[in-house]
C-alpha positions as a Markdown table, in Angstrom:
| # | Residue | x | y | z |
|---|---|---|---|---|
| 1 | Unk | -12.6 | 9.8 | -3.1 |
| 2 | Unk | -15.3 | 12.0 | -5.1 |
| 3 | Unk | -16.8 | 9.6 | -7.0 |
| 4 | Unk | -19.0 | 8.5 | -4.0 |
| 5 | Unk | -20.5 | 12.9 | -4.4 |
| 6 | Unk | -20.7 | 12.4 | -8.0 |
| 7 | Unk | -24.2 | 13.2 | -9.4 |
| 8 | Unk | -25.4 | 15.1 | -6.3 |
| 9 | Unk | -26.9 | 18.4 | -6.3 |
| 10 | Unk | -26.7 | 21.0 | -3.3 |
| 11 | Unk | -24.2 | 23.2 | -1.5 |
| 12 | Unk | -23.2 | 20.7 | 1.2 |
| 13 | Unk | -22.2 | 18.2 | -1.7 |
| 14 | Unk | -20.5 | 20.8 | -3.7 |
| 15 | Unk | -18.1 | 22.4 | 0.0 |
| 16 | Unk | -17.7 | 18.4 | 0.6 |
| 17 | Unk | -16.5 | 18.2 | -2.7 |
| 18 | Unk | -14.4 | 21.2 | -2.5 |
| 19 | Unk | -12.3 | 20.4 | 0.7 |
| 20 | Unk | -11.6 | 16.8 | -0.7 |
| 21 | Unk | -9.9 | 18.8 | -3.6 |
| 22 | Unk | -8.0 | 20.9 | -1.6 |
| 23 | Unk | -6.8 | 19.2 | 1.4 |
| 24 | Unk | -3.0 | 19.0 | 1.4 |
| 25 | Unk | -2.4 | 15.9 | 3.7 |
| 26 | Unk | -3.4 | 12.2 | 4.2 |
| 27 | Unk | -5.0 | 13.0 | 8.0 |
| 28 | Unk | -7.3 | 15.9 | 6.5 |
| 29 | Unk | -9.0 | 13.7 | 4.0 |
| 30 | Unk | -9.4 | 11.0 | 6.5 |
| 31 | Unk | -11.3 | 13.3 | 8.9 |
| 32 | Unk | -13.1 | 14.7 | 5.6 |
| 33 | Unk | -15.2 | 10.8 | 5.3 |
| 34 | Unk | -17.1 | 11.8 | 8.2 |
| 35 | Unk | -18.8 | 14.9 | 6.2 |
| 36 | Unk | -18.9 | 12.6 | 3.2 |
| 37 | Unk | -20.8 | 9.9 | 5.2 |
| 38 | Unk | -22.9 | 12.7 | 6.6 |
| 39 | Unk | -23.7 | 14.3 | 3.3 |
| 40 | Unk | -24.9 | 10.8 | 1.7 |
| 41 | Unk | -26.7 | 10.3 | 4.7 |
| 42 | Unk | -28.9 | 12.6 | 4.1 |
| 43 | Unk | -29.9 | 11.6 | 0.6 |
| 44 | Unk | -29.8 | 7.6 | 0.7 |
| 45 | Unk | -29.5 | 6.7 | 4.7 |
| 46 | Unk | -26.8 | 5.9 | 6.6 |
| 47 | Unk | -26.7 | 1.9 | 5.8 |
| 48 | Unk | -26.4 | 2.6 | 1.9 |
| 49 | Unk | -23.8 | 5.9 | 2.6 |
| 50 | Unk | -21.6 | 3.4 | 5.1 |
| 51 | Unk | -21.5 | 1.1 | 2.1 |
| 52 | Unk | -20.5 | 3.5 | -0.5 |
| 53 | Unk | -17.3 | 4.8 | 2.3 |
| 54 | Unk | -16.1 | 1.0 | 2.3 |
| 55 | Unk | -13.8 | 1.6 | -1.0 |
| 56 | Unk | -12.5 | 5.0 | 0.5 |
| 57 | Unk | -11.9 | 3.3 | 3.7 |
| 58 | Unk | -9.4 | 1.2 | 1.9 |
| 59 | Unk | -7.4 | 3.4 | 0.1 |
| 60 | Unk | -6.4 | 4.6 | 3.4 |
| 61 | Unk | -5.0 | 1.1 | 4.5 |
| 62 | Unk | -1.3 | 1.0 | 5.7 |
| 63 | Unk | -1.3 | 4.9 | 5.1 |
| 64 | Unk | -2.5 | 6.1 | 8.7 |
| 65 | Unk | -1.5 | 5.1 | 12.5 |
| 66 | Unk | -3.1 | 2.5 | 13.3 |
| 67 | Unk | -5.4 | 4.2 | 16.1 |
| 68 | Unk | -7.1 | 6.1 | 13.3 |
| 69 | Unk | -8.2 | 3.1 | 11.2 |
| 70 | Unk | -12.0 | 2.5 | 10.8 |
| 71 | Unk | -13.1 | -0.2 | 13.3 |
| 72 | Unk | -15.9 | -2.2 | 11.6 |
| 73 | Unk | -19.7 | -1.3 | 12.3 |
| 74 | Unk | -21.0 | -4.5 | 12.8 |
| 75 | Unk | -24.3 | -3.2 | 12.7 |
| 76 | Unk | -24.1 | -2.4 | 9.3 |
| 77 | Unk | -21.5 | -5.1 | 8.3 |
| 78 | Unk | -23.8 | -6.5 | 5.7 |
């Protein structure tokens, strides 16, 4: 789940990156994506930082209650 913050400078990478590595449960790194997809935002937009969250929206598959799966943006599908 940190590959995506490798190679980024800055504080909000680095706290991002630091509540990834300390979060005890499955539920707080889900919620944790959203500051990831907001951090990469910043830096490469949000179509190329939706793209990079893909992989890490799979390794969450089967893990989580259904109602807090990812639902597809299908404006940024492609």
């Amino acid at each position: 789940m940190l590959k995506p913050l490798q190679g980024h400078e800055g504080q909000r990478f680095h706290r991002v990156a630091q509540r990834i590595r300390y979060a005890d449960e499955m539920e707080s790194l889900w919620y944790l994506r959203q500051d990831m997809l907001a951090a990469l935002s910043e830096v490469h937009g949000e179509a190329q930082a939706r793209r990079a969250m893909r992989p890490i929206n799979k390794l969450f598959k089967g893990l989580l209650p259904q109602a807090m799966v990812a639902r597809p943006h299908h404006r940024f599908a492609n």
